[in-house]
C-alpha positions in Angstrom: -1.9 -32.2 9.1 -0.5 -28.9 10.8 -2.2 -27.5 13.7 -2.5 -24.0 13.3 -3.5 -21.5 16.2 -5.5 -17.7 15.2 -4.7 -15.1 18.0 -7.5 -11.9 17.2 -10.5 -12.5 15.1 -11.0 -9.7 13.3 -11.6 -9.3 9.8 -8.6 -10.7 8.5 -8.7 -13.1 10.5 -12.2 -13.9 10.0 -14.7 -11.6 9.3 -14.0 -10.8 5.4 -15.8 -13.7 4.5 -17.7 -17.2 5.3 -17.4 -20.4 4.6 -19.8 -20.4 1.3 -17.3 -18.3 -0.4 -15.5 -19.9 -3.0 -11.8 -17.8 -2.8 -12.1 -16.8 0.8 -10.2 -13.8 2.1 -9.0 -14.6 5.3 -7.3 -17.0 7.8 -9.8 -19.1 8.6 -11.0 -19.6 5.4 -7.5 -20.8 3.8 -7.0 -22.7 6.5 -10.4 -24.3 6.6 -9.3 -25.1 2.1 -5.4 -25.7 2.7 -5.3 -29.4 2.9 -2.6 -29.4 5.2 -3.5 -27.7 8.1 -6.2 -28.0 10.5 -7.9 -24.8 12.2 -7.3 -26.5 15.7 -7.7 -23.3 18.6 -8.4 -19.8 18.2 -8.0 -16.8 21.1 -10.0 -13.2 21.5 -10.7 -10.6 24.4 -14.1 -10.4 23.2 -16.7 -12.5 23.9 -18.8 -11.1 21.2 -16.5 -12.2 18.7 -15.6 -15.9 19.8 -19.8 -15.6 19.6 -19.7 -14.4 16.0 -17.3 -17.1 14.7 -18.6 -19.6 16.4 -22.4 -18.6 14.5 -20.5 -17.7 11.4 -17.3 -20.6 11.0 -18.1 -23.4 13.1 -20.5 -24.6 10.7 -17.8 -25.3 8.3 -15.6 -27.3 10.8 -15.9 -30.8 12.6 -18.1 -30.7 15.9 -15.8 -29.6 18.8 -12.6 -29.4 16.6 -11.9 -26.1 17.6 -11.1 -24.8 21.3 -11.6 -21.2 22.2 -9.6 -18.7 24.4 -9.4 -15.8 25.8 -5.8 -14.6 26.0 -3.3 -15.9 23.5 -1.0 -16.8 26.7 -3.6 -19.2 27.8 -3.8 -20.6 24.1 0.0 -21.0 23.4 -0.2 -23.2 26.9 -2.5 -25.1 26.5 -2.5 -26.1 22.7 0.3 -28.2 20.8 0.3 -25.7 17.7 2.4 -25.7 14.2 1.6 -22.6 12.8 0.4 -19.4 14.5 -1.5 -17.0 13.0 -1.1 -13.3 14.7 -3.9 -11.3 13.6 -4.2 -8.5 16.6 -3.8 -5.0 15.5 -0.4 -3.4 14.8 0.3 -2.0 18.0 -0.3 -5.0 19.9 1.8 -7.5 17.3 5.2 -7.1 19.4 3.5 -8.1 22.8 2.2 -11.3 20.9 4.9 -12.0 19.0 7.0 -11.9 22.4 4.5 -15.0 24.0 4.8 -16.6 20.6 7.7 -16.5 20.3 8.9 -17.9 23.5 6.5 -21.4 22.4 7.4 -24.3 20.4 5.4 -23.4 17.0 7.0 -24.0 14.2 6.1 -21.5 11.8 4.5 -17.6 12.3 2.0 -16.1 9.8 2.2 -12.2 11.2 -0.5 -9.8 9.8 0.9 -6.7 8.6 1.9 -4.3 9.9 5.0 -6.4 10.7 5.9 -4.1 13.7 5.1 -0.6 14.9 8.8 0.1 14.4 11.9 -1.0 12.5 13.4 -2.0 16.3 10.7 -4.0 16.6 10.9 -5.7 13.8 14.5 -6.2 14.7 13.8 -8.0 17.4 11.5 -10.3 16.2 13.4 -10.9 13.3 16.6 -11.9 15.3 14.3 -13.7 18.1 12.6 -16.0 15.4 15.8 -16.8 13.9 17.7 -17.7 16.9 15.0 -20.7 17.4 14.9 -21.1 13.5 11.5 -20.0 13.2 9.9 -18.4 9.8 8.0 -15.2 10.1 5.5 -14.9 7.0 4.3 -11.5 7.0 1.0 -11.6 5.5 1.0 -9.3 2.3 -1.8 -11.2 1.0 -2.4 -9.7 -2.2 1.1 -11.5 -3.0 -0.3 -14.8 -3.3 -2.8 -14.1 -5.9 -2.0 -16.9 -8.2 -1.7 -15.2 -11.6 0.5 -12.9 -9.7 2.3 -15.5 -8.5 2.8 -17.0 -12.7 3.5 -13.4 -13.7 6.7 -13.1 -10.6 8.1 -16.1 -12.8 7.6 -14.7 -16.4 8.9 -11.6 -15.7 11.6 -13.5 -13.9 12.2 -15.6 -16.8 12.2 -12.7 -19.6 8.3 -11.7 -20.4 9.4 -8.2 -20.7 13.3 -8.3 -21.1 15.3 -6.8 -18.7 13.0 -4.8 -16.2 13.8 -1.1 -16.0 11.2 0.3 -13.9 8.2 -1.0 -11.7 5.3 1.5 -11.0 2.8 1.2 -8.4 -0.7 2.7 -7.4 -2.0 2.7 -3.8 -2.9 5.7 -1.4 -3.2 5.5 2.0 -1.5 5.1 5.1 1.8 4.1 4.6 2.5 0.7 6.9 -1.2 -0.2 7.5 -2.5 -0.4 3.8 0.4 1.0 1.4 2.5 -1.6 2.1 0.7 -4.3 0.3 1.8 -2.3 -3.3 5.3 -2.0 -1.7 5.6 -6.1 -1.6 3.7 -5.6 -5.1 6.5 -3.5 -6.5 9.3 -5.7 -4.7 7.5 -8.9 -6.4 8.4 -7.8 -9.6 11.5 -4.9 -9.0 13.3 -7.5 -6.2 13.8 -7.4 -2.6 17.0 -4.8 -2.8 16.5 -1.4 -1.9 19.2 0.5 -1.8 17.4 3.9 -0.8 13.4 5.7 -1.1 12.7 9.6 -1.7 9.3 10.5 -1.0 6.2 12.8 -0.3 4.0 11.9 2.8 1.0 13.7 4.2 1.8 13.4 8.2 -1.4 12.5 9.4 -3.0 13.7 13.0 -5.5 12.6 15.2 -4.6 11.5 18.7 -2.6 8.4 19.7 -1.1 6.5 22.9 1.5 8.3 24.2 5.3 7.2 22.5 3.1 7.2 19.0 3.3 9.7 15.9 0.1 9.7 14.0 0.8 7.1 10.4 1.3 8.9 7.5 -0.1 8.0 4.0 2.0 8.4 0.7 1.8 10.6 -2.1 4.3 9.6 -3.9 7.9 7.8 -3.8 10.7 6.8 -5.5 12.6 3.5 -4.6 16.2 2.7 -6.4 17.2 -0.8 -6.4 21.0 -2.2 -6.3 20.0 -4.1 -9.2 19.2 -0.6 -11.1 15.3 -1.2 -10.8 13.7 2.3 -10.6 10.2 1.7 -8.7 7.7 4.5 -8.1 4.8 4.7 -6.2 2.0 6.8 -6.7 -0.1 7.5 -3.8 -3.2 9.9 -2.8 -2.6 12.0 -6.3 -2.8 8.7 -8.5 -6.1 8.2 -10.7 -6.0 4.1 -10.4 -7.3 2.5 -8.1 -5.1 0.6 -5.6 -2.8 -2.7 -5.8 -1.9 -2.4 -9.2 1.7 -2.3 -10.9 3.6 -1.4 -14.7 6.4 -3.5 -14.8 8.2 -1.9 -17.7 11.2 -3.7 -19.6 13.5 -3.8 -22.3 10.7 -6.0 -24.8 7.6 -4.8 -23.2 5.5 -4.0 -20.4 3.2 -5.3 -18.1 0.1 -3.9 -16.5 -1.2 -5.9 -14.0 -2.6 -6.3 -10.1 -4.7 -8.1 -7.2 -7.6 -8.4 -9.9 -6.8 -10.5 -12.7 -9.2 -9.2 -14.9 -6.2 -6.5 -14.7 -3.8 -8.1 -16.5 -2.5 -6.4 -20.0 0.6 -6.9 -22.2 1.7 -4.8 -24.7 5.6 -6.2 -26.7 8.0 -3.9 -27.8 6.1 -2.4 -30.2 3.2 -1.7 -27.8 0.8 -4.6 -29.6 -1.6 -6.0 -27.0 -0.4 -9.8 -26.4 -3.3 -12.3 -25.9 -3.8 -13.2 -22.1 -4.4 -16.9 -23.1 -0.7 -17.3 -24.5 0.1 -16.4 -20.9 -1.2 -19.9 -19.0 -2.2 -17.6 -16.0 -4.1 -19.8 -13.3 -7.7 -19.7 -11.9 -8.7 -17.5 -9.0 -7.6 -19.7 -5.8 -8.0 -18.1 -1.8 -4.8 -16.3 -1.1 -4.6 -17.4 2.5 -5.3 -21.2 0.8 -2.0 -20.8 -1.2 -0.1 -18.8 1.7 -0.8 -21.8 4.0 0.0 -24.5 1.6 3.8 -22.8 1.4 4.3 -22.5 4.8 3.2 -26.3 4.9 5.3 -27.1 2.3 8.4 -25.3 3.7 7.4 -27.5 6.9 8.0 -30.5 5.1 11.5 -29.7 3.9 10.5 -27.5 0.9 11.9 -23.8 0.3 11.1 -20.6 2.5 7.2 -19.2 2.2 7.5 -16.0 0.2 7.3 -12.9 2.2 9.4 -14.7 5.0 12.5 -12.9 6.5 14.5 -11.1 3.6 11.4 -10.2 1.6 9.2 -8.8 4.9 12.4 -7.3 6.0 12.9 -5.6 2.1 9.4 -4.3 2.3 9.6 -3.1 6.0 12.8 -0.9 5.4 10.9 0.8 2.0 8.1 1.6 4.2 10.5 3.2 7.5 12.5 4.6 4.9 9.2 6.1 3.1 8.3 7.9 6.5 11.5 9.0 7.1 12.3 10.9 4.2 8.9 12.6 3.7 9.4 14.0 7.3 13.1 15.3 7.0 12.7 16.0 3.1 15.8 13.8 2.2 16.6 10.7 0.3 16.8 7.7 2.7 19.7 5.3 2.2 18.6 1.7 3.4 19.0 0.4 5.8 17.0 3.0 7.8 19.1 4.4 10.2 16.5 5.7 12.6 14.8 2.4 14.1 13.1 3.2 16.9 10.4 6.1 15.4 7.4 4.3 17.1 4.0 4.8 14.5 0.6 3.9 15.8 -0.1 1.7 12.6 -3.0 0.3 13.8 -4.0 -2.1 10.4 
């Protein structure tokens, strides 16, 4: 069993649901189902939320099988971890990541946003691999398992040769957006060659060294592999984390929700669902933390680990960028240390 370590309990971490739900959506939850890994310390500031899981998880766990911190300094030094999970908010992820970092865990499950800047997710990036360490940047929405069916069929020919991948999410760009980003990258590939888009700016105060996060109205992402992807944002009539993968035979509507799923051949007849052999509803974070144990025992990189995160981090710089100068974006982003107070 994998020891896994939580620093911030939030809800992502563990306040989205309890341990009576079914398909949990959060860390502690696929931990607590992911037969490899054991939910062995956890670390918060607040004493009102070590209180709250406590009350709300410890229930669902052995008797004194979980120490608590308050710092996750004191944590990393006192605990014999596998896998940390890094569920802060964004602006405090590089700080973390820095302590983590510098341990000996063997595998990082980093909450999005990945970093408050492309420099710092540089750094991380080239820290990690220096001690051969995978950073899994949780897109979670990603690991939906029909999703994860549909990545192959497509991959294998469900729609021919895809031509264009559409997707539907408002909001600010790195804290929320971002999931749709991976979404579109799932199905277009992790090769962006450069991103045109349409921001509003956003306001409100921030810490000083900050701009205010943006949220999307609309972009358009080319591919080396002559993907087209588009994403429509705050003018968009669907609701969010949703995708039309069009191709040469078909196309395919599809999303976070299963229910979701359509597909209409060539000719634009609906295709039965059942011909498909999409899996049952499973807890994201189960099947997130599953790969990272497989990967552990020799098996093949998590998905969303370092090319993909990296794919998906340069879309959404690159997004930014070009709706504030009102130019097309060539990726890599050359401007990497714009600092954005994404606080998701």
């Amino acid at each position: 069993m994998y020891r896994v370590g939580i620093i911030g309990l939030g809800s992502i971490a563990a306040r989205y649901s309890n341990p009576s739900d079914p398909h949990p959506y959060c860390h502690t939850g696929g931990i607590r189902q992911c037969e490899a890994t054991d939910l062995v310390a956890v670390a918060d500031l607040s004493e009102d939320r070590k209180t709250e899981f406590k009350e709300t998880w410890g229930p669902g766990f052995p008797d004194q099988s979980i120490n608590y911190y308050d710092t996750d300094a004191e944590m990393l030094e006192n605990e014999d971890l596998d896998i940390v999970s890094v569920c802060v908010r964004g602006p405090y992820h590089f700080a973390v990541m820095q302590n983590v970092l510098k341990s000996d865990v063997k595998a990082i499950f980093l909450e999005k946003p990945a970093g408050c800047s492309l420099e710092e997710v540089d750094q991380m990036t080239v820290t990690a691999a220096e001690k051969r360490i995978p950073i899994i940047v949780d897109y979670s929405r990603h690991w939906a398992p029909h999703l994860l069916r549909l990545q192959e069929l497509v991959a294998e020919g469900l729609v021919g040769q895809v031509k264009s991948v559409i997707g539907y999410c408002p909001a600010t760009i790195l804290s929320f957006a971002i999931h749709n980003t991976d979404m579109i990258c799932q199905f277009a590939g992790y090769d962006p060659m450069s991103v045109s888009a349409h921001i509003n700016q956003g306001g409100g105060q921030v810490p000083e060294g900050y701009e205010p996060e943006p949220s999307i109205i609309g972009s358009i992402i080319h591919f080396q592999s002559g993907i087209q992807g588009f994403h429509v944002g705050e003018h968009g009539t669907k609701g969010a984390f949703s995708v039309d993968v069009l191709g040469t035979e078909g196309q395919l509507r599809t999303g976070y929700s299963r229910s979701a799923t359509a597909l209409h051949d060539k000719d634009g007849k609906l295709v039965d669902n059942t011909t498909l052999g999409l899996p049952t509803n499973q807890s994201v974070f189960k099947i997130a933390y599953q790969q990272i144990a497989d990967y552990l025992e020799g098996g093949d990189l998590p998905h969303c680990s370092r090319n993909n995160y990296i794919a998906v981090n340069e879309i959404g710089f690159a997004t930014i960028e070009s709706g504030l100068i009102g130019q097309t974006i060539e990726i890599p982003c050359q401007e990497r240390g714009r600092l954005i107070y994404a606080n998701g």
